[in-house]
C-alpha positions as CSV (number, residue, x, y, z in Angstrom):
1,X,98.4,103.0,130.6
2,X,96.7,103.8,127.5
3,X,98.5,106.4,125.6
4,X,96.0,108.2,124.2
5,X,94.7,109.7,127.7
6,X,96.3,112.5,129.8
7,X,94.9,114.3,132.9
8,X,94.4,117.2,130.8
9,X,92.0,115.0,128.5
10,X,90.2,113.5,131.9
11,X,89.7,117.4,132.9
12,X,88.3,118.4,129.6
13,X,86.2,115.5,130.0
14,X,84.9,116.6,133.8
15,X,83.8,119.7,132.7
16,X,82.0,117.8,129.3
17,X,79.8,115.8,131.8
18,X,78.8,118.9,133.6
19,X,77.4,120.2,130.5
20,X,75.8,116.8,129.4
21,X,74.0,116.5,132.5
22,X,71.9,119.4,131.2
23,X,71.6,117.9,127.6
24,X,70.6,114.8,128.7
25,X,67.2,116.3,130.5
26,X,66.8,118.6,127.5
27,X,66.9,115.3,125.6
28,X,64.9,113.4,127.0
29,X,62.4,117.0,126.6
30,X,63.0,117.4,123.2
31,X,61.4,113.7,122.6
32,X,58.7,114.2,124.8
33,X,57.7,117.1,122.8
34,X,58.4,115.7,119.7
35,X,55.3,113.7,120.1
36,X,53.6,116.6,119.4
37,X,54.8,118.1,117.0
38,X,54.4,116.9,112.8
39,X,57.4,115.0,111.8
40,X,60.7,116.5,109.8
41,X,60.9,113.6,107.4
42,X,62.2,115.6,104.4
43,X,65.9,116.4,104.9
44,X,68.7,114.5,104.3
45,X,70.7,112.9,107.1
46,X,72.3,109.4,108.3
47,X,73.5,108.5,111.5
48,X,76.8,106.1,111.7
49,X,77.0,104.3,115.2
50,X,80.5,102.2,115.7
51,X,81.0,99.7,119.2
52,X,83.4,96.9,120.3
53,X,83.5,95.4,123.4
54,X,80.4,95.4,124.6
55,X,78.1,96.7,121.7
56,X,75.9,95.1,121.5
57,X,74.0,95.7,124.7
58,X,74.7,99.4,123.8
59,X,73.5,99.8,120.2
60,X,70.4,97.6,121.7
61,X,70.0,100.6,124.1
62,X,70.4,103.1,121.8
63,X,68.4,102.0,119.3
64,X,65.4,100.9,121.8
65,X,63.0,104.2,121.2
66,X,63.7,104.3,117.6
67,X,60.3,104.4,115.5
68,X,60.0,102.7,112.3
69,X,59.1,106.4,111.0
70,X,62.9,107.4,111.5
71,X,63.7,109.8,108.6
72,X,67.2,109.0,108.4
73,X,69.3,105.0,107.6
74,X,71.4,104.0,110.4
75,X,74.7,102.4,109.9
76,X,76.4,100.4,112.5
77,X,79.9,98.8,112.5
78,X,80.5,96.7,115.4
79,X,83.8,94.8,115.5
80,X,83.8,91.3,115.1
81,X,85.8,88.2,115.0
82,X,86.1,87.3,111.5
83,X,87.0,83.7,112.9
84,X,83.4,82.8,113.4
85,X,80.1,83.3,111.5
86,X,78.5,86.1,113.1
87,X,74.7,86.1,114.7
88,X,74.7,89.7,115.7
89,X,71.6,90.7,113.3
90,X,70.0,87.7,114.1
91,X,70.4,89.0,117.8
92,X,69.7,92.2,117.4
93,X,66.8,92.3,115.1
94,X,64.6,91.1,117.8
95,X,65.2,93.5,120.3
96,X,64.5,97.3,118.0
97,X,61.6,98.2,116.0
98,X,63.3,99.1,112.5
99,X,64.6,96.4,110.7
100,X,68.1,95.2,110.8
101,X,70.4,93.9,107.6
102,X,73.5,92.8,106.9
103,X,75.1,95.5,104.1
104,X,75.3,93.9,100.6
105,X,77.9,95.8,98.4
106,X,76.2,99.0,96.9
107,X,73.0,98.8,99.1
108,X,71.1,101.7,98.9
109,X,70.7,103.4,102.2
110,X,67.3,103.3,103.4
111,X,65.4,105.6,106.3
112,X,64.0,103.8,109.2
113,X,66.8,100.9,108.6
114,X,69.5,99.6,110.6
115,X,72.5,98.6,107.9
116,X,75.0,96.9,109.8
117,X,78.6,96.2,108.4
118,X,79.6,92.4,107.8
119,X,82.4,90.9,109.2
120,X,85.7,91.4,107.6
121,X,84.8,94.2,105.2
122,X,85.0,98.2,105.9
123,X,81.4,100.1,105.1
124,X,81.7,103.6,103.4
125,X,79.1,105.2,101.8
126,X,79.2,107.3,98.6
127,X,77.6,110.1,97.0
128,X,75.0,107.8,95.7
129,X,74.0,107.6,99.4
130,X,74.9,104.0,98.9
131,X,76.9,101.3,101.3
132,X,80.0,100.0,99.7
133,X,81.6,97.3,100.9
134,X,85.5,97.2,101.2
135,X,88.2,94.8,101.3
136,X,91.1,97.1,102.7
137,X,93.9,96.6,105.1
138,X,92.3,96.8,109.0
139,X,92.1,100.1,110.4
140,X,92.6,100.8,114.0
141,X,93.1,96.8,114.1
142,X,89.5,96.4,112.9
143,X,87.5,95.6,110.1
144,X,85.4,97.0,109.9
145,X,86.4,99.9,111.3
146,X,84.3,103.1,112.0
147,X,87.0,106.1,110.8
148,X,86.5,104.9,107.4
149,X,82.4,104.8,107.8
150,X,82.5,108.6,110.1
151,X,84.7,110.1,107.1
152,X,83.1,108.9,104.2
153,X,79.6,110.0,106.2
154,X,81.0,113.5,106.8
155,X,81.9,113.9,103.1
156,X,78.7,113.1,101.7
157,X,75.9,114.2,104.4
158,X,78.5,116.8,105.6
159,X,76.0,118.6,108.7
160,X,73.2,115.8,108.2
161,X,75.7,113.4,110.0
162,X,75.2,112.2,113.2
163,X,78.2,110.2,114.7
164,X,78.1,107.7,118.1
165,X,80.9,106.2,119.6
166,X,80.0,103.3,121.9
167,X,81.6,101.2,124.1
168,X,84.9,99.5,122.9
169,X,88.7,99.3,123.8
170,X,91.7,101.3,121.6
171,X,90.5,104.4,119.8
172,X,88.9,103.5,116.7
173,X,86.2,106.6,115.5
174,X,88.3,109.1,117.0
175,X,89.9,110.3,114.0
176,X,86.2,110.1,112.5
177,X,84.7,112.0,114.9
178,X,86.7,114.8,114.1
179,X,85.7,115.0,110.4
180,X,82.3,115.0,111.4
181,X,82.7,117.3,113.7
182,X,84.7,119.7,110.8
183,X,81.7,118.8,108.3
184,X,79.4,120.2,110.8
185,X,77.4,117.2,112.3
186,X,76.9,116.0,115.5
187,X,79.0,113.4,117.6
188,X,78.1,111.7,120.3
189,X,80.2,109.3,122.8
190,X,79.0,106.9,125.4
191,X,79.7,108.0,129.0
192,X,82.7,106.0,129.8
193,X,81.2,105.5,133.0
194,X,78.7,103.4,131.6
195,X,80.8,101.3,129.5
196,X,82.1,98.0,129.2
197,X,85.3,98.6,127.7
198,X,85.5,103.0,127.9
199,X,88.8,103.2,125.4
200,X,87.0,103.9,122.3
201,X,84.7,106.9,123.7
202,X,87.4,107.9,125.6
203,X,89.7,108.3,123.0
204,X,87.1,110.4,120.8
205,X,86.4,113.1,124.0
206,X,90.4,113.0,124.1
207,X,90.5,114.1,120.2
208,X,88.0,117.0,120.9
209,X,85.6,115.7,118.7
210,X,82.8,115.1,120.6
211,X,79.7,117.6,121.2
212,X,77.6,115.3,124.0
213,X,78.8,112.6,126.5
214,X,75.8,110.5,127.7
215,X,74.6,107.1,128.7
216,X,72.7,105.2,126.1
217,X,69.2,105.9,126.8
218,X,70.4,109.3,127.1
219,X,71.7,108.8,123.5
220,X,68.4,107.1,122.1
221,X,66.3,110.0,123.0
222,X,68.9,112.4,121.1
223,X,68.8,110.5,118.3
224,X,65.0,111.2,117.9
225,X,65.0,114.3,119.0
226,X,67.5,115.7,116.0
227,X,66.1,113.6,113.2
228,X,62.7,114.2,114.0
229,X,61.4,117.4,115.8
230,X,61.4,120.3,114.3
231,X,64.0,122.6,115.2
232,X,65.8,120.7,117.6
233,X,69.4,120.8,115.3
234,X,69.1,124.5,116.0
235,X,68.2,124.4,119.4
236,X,71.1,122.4,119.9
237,X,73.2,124.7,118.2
238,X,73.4,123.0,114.1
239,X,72.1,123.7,111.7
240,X,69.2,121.5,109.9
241,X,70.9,119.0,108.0
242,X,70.8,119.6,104.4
């Protein structure tokens, strides 16, 4: 039994779904659309993706309609076995149209690029809009670990944040998902439904920080929608990131 769900929290996330089932159409619109209209490639925004078990199939689905022209960095932290050398760039770089790097301490974050933690450090950013590397205790039983890389995102993009919890067991990003949500950005979980291992999503609906439940593609069509159409953060309901 995982402790961190209750039949209250499977309720709350029922009637989520019923509202996503309308999002995800109005997603998947809002990209279509997009296509015509000029791109918003002035404000200020990042969005911070976290995923476990199974994430990499999900961050390649996420990430699969994302046009080199994307006006904000992405930063993923995927847990990894810090036993083992890790090929997950290598993997992944392949498969999406931005380019994918490994985070060097105090990278600058750059639009239309994937920054992906390494294993066995935390990734925060910094009002420099910069990637700092960290050698800190694990969090959540990761490192890296995603609460520190939502927070420190929240704090320094504040509403220009956009937050995605993937697939993954425990509840790492749920506490982060919460900040975000506070700061005024978006979050976004993987339908559990969908997911290899559904803790981690699970655990963020549970928190109450999540705006939209959907399935990846679902997700990857959002993604473009708020960072690059024209109004979309408002007809979603935020405000234009800063």
């Amino acid at each position: 039994m995982r402790p961190f769900l209750s039949l209250t929290s499977y309720a709350n996330r029922t009637a989520t779904r019923r509202n996503c089932l309308a999002a995800h159409a109005f997603g998947t619109a809002l990209l279509e659309a997009s296509q015509n209209y000029p791109r918003e490639l002035s404000h200020q925004g990042i969005v911070v993706i976290a995923a476990s078990l199974g994430g990499m199939h999900a961050i390649e689905s996420v990430l699969a309609v994302a046009p080199k022209e994307l006006p904000v960095p992405i930063v993923v932290v995927q847990h990894l076995s810090d036993q083992q050398p890790s090929w997950f760039v290598d993997i992944l770089a392949p498969r999406v149209r931005l380019p994918v790097r490994w985070i060097q301490h105090c990278d600058p974050l750059c639009t239309g690029v994937v920054h992906v933690a390494p294993v066995g450090h935390h990734v925060v950013v910094d009002e420099q809009r910069r990637a700092l590397l960290l050698d800190t205790p694990r969090i959540n039983h990761s490192r890296p670990a995603a609460d520190p890389l939502f927070t420190s995102a929240a704090m320094h993009y504040g509403s220009g944040t956009i937050a995605v919890v993937l697939t993954g067991r425990l509840c790492d990003g749920a506490s982060g998902a919460r900040v975000v949500q506070r700061a005024g950005g978006v979050v976004i979980a993987q339908d559990p439904a969908t997911c290899t291992a559904p803790g981690m999503p699970q655990a963020a609906i549970a928190a109450g920080g999540v705006h939209f439940v959907l399935p990846p593609a679902a997700i990857a069509r959002a993604l473009v929608a708020l960072t690059m159409m024209p109004g979309a953060r408002a007809m979603f309901g935020w405000p234009r990131a800063a």
